[in-house]
C-alpha positions in Angstrom: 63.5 57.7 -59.6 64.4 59.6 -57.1 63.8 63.1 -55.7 67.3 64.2 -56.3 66.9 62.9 -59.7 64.2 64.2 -60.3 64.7 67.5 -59.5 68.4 67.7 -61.2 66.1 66.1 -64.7 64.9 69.5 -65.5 68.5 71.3 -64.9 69.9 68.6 -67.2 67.6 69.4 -69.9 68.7 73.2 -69.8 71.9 72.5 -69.7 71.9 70.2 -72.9 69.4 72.7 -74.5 72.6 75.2 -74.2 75.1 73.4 -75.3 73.1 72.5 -78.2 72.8 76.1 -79.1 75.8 77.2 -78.7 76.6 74.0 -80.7 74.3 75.9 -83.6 75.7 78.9 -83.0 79.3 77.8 -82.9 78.7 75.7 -86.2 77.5 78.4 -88.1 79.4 78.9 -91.3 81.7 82.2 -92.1 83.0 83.2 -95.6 87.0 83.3 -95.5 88.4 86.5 -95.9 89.3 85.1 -99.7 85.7 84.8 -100.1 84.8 88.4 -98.4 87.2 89.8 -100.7 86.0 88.3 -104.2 82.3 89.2 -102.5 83.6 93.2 -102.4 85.4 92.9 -105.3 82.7 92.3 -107.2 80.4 94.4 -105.6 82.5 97.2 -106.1 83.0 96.1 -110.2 79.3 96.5 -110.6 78.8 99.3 -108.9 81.7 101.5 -110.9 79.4 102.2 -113.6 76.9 103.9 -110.9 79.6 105.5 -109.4 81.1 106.7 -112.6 77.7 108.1 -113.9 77.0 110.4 -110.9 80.2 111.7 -110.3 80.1 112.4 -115.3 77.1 114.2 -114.2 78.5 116.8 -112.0 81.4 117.5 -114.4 81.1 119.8 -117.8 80.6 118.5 -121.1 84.2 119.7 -122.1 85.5 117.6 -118.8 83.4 114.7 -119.0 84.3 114.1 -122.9 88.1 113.9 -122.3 90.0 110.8 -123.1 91.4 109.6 -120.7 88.7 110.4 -118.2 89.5 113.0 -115.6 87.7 112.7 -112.5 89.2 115.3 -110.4 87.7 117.8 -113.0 85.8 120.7 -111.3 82.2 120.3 -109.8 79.2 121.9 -111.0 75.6 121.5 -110.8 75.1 123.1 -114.1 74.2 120.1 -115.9 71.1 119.3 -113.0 69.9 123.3 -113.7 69.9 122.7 -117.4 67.7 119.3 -116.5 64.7 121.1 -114.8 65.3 124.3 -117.2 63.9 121.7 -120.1 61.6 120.4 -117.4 61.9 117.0 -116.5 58.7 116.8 -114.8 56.3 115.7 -116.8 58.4 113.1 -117.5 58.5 111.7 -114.5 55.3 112.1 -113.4 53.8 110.2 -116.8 56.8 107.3 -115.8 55.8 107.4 -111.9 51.8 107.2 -112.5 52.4 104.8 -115.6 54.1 102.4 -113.3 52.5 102.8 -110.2 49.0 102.4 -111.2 49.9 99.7 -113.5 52.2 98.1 -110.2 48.8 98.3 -108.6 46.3 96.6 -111.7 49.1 93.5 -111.6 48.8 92.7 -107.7 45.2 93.1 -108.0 44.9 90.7 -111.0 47.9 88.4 -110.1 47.3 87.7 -105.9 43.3 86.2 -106.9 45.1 84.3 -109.7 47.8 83.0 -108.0 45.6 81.9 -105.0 43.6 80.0 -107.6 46.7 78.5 -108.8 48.1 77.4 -105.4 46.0 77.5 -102.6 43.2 76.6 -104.4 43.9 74.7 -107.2 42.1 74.6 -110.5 41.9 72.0 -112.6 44.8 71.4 -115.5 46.7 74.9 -113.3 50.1 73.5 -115.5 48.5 74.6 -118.4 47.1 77.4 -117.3 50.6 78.3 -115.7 52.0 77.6 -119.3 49.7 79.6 -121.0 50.7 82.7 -118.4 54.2 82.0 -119.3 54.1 81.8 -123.5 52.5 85.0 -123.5 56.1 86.6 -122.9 57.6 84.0 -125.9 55.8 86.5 -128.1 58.7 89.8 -128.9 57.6 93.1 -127.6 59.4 94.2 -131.3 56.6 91.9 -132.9 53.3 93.1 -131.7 54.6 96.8 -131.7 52.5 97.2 -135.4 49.8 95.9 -134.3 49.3 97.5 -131.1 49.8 100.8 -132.7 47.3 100.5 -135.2 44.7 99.3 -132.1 45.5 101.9 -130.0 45.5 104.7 -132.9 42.2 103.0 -133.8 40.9 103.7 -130.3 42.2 107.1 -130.3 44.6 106.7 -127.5 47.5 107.4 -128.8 50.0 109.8 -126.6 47.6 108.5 -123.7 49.8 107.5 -120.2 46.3 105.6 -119.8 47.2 103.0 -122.9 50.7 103.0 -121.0 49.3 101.9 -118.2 47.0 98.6 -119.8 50.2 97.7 -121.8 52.2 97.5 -118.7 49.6 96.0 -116.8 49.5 93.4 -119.2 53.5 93.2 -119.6 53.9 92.1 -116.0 50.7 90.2 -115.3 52.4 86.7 -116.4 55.1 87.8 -114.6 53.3 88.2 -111.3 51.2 85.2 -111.4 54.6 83.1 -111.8 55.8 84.8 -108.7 52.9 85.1 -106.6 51.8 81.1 -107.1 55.3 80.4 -105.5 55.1 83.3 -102.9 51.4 82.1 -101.7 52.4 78.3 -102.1 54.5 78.5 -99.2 51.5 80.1 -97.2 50.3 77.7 -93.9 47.3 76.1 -95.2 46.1 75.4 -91.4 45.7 79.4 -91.3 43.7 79.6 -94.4 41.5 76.1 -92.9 41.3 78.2 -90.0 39.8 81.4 -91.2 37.1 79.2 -93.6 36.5 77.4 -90.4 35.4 81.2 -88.5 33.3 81.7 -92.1 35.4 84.0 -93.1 34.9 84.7 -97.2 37.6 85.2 -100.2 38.6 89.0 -99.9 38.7 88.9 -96.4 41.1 85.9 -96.6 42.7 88.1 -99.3 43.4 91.2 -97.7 43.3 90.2 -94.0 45.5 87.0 -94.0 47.0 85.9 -97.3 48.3 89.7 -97.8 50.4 89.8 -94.4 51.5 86.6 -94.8 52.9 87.1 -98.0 53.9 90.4 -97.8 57.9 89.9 -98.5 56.9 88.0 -101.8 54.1 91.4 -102.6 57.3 93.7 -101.9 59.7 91.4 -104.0 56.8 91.4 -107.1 55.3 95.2 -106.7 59.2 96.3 -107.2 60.3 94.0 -110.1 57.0 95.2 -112.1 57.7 98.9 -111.0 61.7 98.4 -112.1 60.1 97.0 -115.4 57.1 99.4 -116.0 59.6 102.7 -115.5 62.8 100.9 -117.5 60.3 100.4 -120.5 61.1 102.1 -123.6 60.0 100.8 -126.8 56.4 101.3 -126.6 57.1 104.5 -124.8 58.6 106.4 -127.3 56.5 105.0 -130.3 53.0 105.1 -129.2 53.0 108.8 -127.2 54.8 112.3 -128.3 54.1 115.2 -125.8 51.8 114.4 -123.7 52.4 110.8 -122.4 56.2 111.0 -122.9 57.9 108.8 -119.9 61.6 109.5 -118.3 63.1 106.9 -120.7 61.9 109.1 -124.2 63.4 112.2 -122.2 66.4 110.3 -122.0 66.8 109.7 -125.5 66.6 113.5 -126.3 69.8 114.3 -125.3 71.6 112.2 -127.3 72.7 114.4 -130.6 74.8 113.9 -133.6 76.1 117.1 -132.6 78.1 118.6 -129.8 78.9 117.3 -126.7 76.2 115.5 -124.5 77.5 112.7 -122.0 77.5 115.4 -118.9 73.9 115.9 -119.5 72.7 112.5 -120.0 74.8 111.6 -117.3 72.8 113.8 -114.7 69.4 112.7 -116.9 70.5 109.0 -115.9 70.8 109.2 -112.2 67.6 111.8 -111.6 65.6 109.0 -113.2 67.4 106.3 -111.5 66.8 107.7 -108.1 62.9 106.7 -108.1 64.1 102.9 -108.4 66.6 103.5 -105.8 64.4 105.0 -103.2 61.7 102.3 -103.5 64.4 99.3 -103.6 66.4 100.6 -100.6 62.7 101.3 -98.5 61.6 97.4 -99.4 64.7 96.1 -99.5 64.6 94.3 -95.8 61.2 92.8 -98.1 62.8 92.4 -101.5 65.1 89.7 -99.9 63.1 87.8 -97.7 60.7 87.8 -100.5 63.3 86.4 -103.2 64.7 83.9 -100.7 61.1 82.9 -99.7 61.2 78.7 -99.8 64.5 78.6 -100.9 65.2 76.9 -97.4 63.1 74.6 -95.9 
């Protein structure tokens, strides 16, 4: 080979490497403007409801009960004054330390299971995976008796602390499913790598497994908080003043009597916003964590 040729070789490769990006680049699928439309569309059909409930809550009762709607009526914050007049607080605090606390119990429980169910796997994990998953055949409707005679038993009744274990245990079966797929997709030459340095199981834990899988902890912390706040049914039978959660509060405004859709309106969306917040901070997270080994 020649010098000439030799020394034009590595330009050649550039140059191919180039073309063959902008061959990627160039070949990159686009939606239509059909498709962007039906994606808006329906976007904007499942957001209405949303939309409709903020904008009841800053209406009167008399203007928010008309038929058909009217929303041009008149603004007011009235219905958000009367909301912290009957102080929503405690109700959101019991909901927020409910669910985080119980958020926290799951990870802790579900990341050293999941590890054990994927990274390191047990014998017979299918049927231990099966047994995480028919706990949640059982209905919630169905062991409501006898969880309330347990927990009146144990004297914990109108406890957020009894909240907290049956959430915990809600969502654990939950997690583990989620987690064993999250740290499946985990390098294993990290983890050989990190035994290799004699590095032990929390340190692998916390100081590799944990950033590694952080999108698929963000996608399973949220889901568990979403279903720890949205919970009602044990909620409302099992406390009555002290323990009460955002959901029960909810529930008080509804009245055989009178008008009522302004205020549960502006209830709604005050308890909504938690959710929001935490979903729109993670949410770069949330999707890289749901989309996590969905493409090889």
């Amino acid at each position: 080979m020649s010098a000439a040729t030799t020394a034009a070789a590595p330009g050649a490769r550039l140059k191919r490497l180039v073309v063959r990006r902008r061959d990627d680049r160039g070949g990159t699928p686009r939606l239509s403007p059909l498709w962007t439309f039906v994606a808006w569309l329906t976007t904007l059909v499942f957001f209405a409801p949303v939309a409709w409930m903020v904008l009841t809550s800053f209406h009167q009762e008399a203007d928010a009960a008309t038929n058909p709607p009217t929303p041009f009526a008149p603004v007011t914050l009235d219905q958000y004054r009367l909301l912290f007049g009957r102080d929503i607080t405690p109700f959101l605090l019991n909901s927020a330390m409910a669910s985080v606390i119980s958020t926290v119990l799951v990870l802790a429980l579900a990341v050293p299971a999941a590890y054990a169910l994927s990274i390191k796997p047990v014998q017979k994990w299918t049927d231990v995976m099966f047994f995480f998953l028919s706990t949640k055949f059982l209905p919630a409707i169905a062991a409501l008796l006898p969880v309330y005679l347990i927990v009146k038993d144990a004297g914990m009744l109108d406890n957020v602390w009894t909240l907290i274990v049956l959430y915990t245990a809600m969502n654990l079966p939950i997690a583990v499913w989620m987690m064993r797929s999250f740290l499946a997709e985990v390098p294993k030459e990290i983890l050989e790598a990190a035994e290799v340095d004699g590095a032990g199981l929390p340190t692998v834990l916390w100081r590799i497994v944990a950033p590694v899988a952080m999108p698929g902890l963000a996608a399973t912390s949220l889901i568990c908080f979403i279903f720890s706040w949205n919970e009602f049914m044990f909620a409302v039978n099992l406390t009555a003043t002290n323990a009460s959660t955002a959901p029960v509060f909810l529930v008080g405004f509804i009245t055989s009597e009178g008008l009522f859709l302004a205020r549960l309106c502006a209830a709604a969306t005050l308890v909504s916003l938690p959710v929001l917040i935490a979903g729109f901070a993670a949410q770069d997270k949330l999707v890289r964590g749901l989309s996590l080994g969905a493409v090889k």
